[in-house]
BAMARMAR-564712 format. One record per residue (C-alpha): x, y, z. Coordinates in steps of 0.02 Angstrom, whole numbers, plus 50000, padded with zeros to 5 digits. Layout:
+-------+-------+-------+
:     X :     Y :     Z :
+-------+-------+-------+
:     X :     Y :     Z :
...
+-------+-------+-------+
***
This chain:
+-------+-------+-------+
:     X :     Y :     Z :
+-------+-------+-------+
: 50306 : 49773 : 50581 :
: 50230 : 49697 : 50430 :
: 50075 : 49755 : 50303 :
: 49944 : 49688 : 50400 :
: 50008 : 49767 : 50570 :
: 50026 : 49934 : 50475 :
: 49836 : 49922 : 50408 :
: 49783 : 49882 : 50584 :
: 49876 : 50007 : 50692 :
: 49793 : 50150 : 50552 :
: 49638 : 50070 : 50591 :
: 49653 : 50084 : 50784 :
: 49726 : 50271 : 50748 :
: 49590 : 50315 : 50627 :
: 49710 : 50388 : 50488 :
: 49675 : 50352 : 50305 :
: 49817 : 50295 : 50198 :
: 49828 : 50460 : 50104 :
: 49820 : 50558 : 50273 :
: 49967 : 50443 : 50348 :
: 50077 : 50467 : 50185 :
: 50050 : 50643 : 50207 :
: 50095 : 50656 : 50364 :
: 50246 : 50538 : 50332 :
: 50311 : 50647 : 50210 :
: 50303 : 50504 : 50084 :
: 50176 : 50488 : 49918 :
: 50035 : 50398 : 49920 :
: 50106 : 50272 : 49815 :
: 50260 : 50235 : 49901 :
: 50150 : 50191 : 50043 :
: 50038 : 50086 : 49965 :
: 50176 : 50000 : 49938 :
: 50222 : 49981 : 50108 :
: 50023 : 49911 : 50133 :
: 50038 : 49771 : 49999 :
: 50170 : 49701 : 50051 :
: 50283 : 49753 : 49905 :
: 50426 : 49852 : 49986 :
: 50506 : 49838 : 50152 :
: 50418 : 49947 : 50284 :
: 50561 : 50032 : 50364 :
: 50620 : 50053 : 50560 :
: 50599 : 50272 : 50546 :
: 50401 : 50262 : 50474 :
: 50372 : 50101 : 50614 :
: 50438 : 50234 : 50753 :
: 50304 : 50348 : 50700 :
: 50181 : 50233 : 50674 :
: 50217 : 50150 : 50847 :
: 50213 : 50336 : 50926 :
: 50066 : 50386 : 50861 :
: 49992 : 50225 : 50933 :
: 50022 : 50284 : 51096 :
: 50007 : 50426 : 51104 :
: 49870 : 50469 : 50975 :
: 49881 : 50573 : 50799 :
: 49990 : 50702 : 50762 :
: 49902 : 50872 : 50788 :
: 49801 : 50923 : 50643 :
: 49776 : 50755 : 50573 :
: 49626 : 50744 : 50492 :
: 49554 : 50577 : 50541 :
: 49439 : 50455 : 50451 :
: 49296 : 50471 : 50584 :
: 49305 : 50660 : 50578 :
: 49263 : 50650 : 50375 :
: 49154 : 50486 : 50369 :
: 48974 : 50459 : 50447 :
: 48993 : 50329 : 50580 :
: 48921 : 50187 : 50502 :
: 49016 : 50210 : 50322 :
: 49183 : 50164 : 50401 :
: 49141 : 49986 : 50436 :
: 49068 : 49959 : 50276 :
: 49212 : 50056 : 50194 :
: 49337 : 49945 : 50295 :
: 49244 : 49774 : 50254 :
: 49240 : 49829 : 50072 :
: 49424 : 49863 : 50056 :
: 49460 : 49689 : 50158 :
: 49330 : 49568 : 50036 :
: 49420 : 49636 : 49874 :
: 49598 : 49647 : 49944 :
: 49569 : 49457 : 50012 :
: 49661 : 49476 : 50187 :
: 49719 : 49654 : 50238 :
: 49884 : 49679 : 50203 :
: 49918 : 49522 : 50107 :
: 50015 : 49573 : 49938 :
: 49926 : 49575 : 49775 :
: 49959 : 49455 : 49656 :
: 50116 : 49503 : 49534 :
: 50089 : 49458 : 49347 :
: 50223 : 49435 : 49237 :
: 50206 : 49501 : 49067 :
: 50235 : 49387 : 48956 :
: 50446 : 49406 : 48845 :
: 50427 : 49373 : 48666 :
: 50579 : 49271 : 48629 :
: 50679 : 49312 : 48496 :
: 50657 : 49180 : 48339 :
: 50788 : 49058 : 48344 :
: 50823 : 49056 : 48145 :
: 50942 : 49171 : 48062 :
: 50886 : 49319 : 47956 :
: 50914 : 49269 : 47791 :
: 51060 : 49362 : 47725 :
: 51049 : 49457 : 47584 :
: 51080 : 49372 : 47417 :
: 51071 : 49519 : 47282 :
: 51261 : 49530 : 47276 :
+-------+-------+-------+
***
């Protein structure tokens, strides 16, 4: 499973990405990471994922439609997809930029 078939399957579950972390026992963070692309989604959270897929949300989820008015969570999704680009494509890294190190020698002390 990669980022983009993570976003979708919370989309066809109706979990937010806070609610999933939290049920995951993982921060938010961590999992955002997992959503962008920038660390390795691994085989125990796809299990869950996959389970929950078929067999619906854990009890006592709190799902998006249960918090949202129905029309909001198209426009929230199709908000989230124009500024991310595609879903679940990483972001962009930037590299800051080194300074390099001057390549003359400090002049040495001459008061000797």
């Amino acid at each position: 499973m990669d980022a983009r078939e993570l976003r979708a399957a919370l989309d066809q579950i109706g979990l937010a990405d806070g609610e999933a972390a939290r049920l995951l026992y993982i921060t938010p963070n961590v999992f955002m990471g997992y959503l962008d692309g920038r660390r390795k989604i691994p085989g125990p959270l796809v299990a869950a994922v996959e389970g929950w897929q078929r067999h619906g949300p854990p009890p006592g989820a709190k799902l998006v439609a249960d918090q949202a008015k129905p029309g909001t969570i198209e426009l929230m999704r199709e908000l989230r997809d124009a500024l991310a680009g595609q879903p679940g494509e990483p972001a962009p890294r930037t590299r800051k930029a080194r300074s390099k190190k001057s390549a003359e020698p400090k002049p040495e002390d001459e008061s000797g």
